[in-house]
C-alpha positions, 0 to 999 in steps of 0.5 A, spaced: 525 488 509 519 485 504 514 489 501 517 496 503 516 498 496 509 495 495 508 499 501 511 505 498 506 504 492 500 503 497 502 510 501 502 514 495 495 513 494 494 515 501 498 520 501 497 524 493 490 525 496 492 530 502 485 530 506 481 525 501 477 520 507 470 517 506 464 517 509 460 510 512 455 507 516 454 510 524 458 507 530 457 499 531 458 496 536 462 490 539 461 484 539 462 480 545 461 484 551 453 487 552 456 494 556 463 495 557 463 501 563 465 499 568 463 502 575 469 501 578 473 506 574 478 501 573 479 501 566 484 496 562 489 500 559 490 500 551 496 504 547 495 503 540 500 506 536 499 510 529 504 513 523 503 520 522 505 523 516 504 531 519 507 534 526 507 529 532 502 534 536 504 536 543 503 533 550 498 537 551 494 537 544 494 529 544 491 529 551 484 532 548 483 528 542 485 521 548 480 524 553 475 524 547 476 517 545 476 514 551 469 518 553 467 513 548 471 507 550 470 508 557 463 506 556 463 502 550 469 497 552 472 499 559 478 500 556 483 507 556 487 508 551 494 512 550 496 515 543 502 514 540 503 517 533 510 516 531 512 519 525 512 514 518 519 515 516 522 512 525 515 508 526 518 501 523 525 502 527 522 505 533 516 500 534 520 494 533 526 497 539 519 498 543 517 491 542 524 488 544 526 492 549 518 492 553 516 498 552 508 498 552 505 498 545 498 494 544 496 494 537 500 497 531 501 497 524 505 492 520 508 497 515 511 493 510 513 489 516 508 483 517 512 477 516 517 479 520 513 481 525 510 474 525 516 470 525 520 474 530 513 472 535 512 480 536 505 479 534 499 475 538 494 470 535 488 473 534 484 468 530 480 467 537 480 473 540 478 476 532 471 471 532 469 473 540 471 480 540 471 482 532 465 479 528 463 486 525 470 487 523 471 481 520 465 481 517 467 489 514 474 486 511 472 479 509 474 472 511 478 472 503 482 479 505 484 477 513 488 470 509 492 474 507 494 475 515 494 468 516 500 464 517 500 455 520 493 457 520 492 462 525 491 469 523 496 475 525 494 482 523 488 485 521 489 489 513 486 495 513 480 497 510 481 502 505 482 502 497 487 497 496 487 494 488 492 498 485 490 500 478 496 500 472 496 508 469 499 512 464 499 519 469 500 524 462 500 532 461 493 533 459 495 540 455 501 536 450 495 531 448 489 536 447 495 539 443 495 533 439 489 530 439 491 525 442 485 521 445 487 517 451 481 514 452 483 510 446 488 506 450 488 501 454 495 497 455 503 499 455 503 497 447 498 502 445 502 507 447 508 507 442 505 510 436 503 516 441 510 517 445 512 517 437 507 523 435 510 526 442 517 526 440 515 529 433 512 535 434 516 537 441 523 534 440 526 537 447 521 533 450 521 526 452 515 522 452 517 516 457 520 518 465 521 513 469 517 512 475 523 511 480 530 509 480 531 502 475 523 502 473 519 505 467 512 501 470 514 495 468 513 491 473 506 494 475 504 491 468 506 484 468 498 483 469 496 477 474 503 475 477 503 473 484 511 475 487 510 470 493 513 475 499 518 478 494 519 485 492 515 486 486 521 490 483 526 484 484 522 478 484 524 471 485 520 465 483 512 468 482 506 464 479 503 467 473 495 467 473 491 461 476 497 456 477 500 454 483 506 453 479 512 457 481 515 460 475 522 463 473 519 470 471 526 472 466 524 467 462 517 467 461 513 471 455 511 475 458 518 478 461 521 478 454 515 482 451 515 487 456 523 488 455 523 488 447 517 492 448 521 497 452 526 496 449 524 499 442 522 506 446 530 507 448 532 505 441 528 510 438 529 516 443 522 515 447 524 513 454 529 517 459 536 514 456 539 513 464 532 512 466 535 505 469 541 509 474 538 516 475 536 518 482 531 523 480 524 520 480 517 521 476 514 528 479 520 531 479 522 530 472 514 532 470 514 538 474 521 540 470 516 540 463 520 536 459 517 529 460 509 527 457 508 522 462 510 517 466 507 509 468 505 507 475 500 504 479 493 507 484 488 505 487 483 511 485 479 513 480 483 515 474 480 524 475 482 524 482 488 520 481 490 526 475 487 532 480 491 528 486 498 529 482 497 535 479 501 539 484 507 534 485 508 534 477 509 542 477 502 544 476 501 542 470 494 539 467 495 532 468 490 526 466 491 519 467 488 513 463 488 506 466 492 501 461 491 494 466 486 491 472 488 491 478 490 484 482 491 482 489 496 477 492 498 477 499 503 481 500 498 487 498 494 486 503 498 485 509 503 490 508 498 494 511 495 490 517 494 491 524 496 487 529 496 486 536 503 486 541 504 478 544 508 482 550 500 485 551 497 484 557 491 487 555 489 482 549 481 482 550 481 490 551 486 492 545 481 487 541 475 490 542 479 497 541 482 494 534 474 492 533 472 500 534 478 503 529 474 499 523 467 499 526 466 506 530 466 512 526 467 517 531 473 514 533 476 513 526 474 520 526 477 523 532 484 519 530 484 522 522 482 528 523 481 531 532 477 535 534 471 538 530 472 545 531 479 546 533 482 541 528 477 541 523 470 543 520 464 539 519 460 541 512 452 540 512 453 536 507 458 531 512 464 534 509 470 536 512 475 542 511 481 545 515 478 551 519 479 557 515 486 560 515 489 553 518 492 546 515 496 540 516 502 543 519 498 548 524 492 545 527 494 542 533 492 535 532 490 531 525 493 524 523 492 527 516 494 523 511 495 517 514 487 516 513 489 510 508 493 506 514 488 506 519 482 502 521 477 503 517 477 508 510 469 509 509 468 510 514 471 517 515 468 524 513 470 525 506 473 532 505 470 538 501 469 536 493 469 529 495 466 525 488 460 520 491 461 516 485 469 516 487 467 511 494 463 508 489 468 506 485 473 504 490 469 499 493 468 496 487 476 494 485 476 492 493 471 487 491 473 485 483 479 486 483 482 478 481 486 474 487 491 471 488 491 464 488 496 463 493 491 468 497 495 468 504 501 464 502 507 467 505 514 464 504 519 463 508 526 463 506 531 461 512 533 456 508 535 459 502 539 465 506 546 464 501 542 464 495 538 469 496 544 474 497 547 472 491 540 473 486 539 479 489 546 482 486 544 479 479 538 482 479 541 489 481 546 487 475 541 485 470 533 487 471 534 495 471 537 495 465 533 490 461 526 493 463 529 500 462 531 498 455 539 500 457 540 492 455 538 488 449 533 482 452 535 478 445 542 478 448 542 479 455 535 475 459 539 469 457 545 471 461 542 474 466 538 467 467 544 463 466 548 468 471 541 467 475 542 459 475 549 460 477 548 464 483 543 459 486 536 460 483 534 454 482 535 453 489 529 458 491 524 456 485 525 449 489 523 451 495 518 456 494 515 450 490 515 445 496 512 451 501 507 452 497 505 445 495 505 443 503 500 450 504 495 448 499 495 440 501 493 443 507 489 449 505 485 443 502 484 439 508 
């Protein structure tokens, strides 16, 4: 499915920070209805479904945090609502058998799956129940991001308010630089890191300085810069735009590709980078935590400190630092690969609307979903922090979605835990807001049409790109073959067809 391993890269940045949430403004209320109690008691009801990353709680534990929700949707909305947590690893599968076979779910979360979800008509359009049911959270999440949902002018899905701009770092053994004197505060590219990697590999010759961040990737592909990758995976793009043009471009071919491979492949010729690193199963914090890696390059999207104190656990408890090399980009992909959408099979779609509205409005309920009930499932700090009760955590307290705070509703405005640095919200929300856009912002592309050739590029992609952006393949002799075994298997077919869809999106955007 598309953007699944965006979706893995937006999810790590959730999930490295355990507890980590923010705090917000105080509940808001919705727009369109001026009391929402009914005195009747005959309440719409919502199911809303969630991942969670921690034990589905049991019947009886999930009743008292629903209870507590609905105290408030009650009088706010006349609606109940059911919980479904459904674990990460089953949601995608189980939400969309539900969905086909008429199971009841009125609002869930895209995960990776959007397009899908809008073409397979599961989701509702909620361009005009957003603007009478849901202003404040249009207004929370911007007319620019909820573009990105938007498909033949009507919106379909809701991203989630979170830290979302994935930054370019060099994640490092803070120990071996001190040793060194190695001042990370001097890089700011992949280049800069090659007289580094050098001074490694000189003074601990077992170590090696690169990892590879997962199977076939050594942060290439996260330090393009402004590539759009127009739906596809960003680790197997077909046919991209390269900064401010609407031009659809063969990335193999560009400048940029072949400097990133030789760059890369100048580290494996001098024994700078993992040798196997384009077919090997084991990933960036595995090998870190064996001791002998320096450093490995990803994308995050938090500041530089918690990023490093995050990771520093999974990577064998090392001291760890991080150093940003690149700016942070959103295209369209990266923003609704976590969106929330509403089921067109509801018959509630008001009602699931306003609902949707209070997850990016109302900080109790956000709070009631991430976290549970105060006392049984968490302490709140005088300083509006939270912690787990003492002697309890994720997997003992009854209820608490945990780590899924970076995929519901609104991020800022759930209860930072203890240690949470103010200045790292701060920073947050200023790569929300400053990181550059795509100018194919709400662009998705469809490629029905182009199903045969799709098949067959991917299988020279998967033949060729590991290696040439790993170092395995020498790019001097390699990228032409690889475009001209490209050529051959129908990718100028897709280039074509992405150019014409693209081209018919802005004349009409432009209307």
């Amino acid at each position: 499915m598309k953007n699944k391993k965006v979706l893995a890269a937006l999810l790590v940045a959730a999930m490295t920070l355990g507890l980590t949430a923010c705090g917000g403004n105080d509940s808001g209320s919705v727009n369109g209805t001026e009391s929402g109690s009914k005195a009747d008691g005959n309440y719409d009801q919502v199911t809303y479904a969630y991942c969670t990353f921690n034990n589905i709680p049991t019947e009886e534990d999930l009743d008292v945090v629903e209870d507590a929700i609905n105290q408030i949707t009650r009088e706010k909305i006349g609606a109940e609502i059911t919980l479904m947590p459904i674990a990460i690893a089953d949601y995608s599968s189980k939400v969309s058998l539900a969905l086909q076979g008429g199971e009841k779910i009125d609002i869930f979360e895209s995960l990776g799956d959007f397009n899908n979800y809008v073409s397979t008509d599961m989701t509702y359009d909620l361009t005009d129940l957003l603007y009478q049911y849901g202003q404040e959270t249009v207004d929370t999440v911007s007319e620019e991001w909820l573009a990105a949902c938007a498909k033949d002018g009507s919106i379909y899905g809701v991203p989630t308010m979170k830290p979302v701009a994935l930054t370019p770092m060099v994640v490092y053994r803070q120990d071996v630089a001190d040793e060194l004197g190695i001042d990370m505060s001097q890089v700011s590219s992949m280049e800069d890191m090659t007289d580094i990697f050098k001074q490694v590999k000189a003074a601990y010759p077992d170590m090696t300085p690169l990892a590879p961040v997962q199977t076939g990737e050594i942060g290439v592909s996260t330090n393009y810069g402004e590539i759009d990758f127009l739906t596809d995976d960003r680790y197997s793009p077909i046919g991209v735009l390269e900064g401010d043009d609407l031009t659809v471009k063969d990335l193999y071919s560009t400048d940029t590709f072949r400097e990133k491979c030789k760059l890369v492949r100048s580290w494996y010729n001098d024994g700078l980078v993992m040798q196997d690193s384009a077919t090997t199963t084991s990933a960036a914090a595995e090998l870190m935590s064996s001791g002998n890696y320096f450093c490995y390059i990803a994308a995050y999207s938090y500041p530089e400190a918690d990023t490093a104190a995050s990771l520093q656990a999974q990577c064998g408890n090392y001291p760890i630092g991080a150093k940003i090399i690149g700016d942070a980009y959103l295209s369209t992909g990266d923003l609704n690969a976590i969106s929330w959408m509403i089921a067109s099979t509801t018959d509630v779609p008001e009602a699931a609307m306003k609902f949707l509205n209070l997850t990016f409005t109302d900080k109790d309920i956000i709070n009631l979903l991430i976290y549970g009930i105060e006392g049984r499932d968490y302490v709140l700090s005088d300083d509006g922090t939270v912690s787990y009760p003492e002697g309890e955590d994720a997997s003992t307290v009854p209820y608490t979605a945990q780590l899924s705070c970076g995929t519901l509703g609104n991020f800022f405005l759930m209860y930072p835990t203890a240690g949470t640095d103010p200045a790292s919200l701060d920073w947050e929300l200023e790569q929300n807001k400053s990181a550059k856009t795509s100018p194919a912002m709400g662009f998705t592309f469809d490629s029905s049409s182009v199903k045969t050739q799709y098949t067959a590029v991917k299988n020279v992609i998967s033949q060729y790109l590991p290696g040439l952006i790993c170092g395995s393949l020498d790019p001097d002799t390699e990228i032409e073959k690889f475009v001209t075994a490209l050529n051959d298997a129908g990718y100028q077919d897709i280039l074509n067809a992405k150019q014409e869809q693209l081209d018919a999106w802005a004349a009409e955007k432009s209307k």
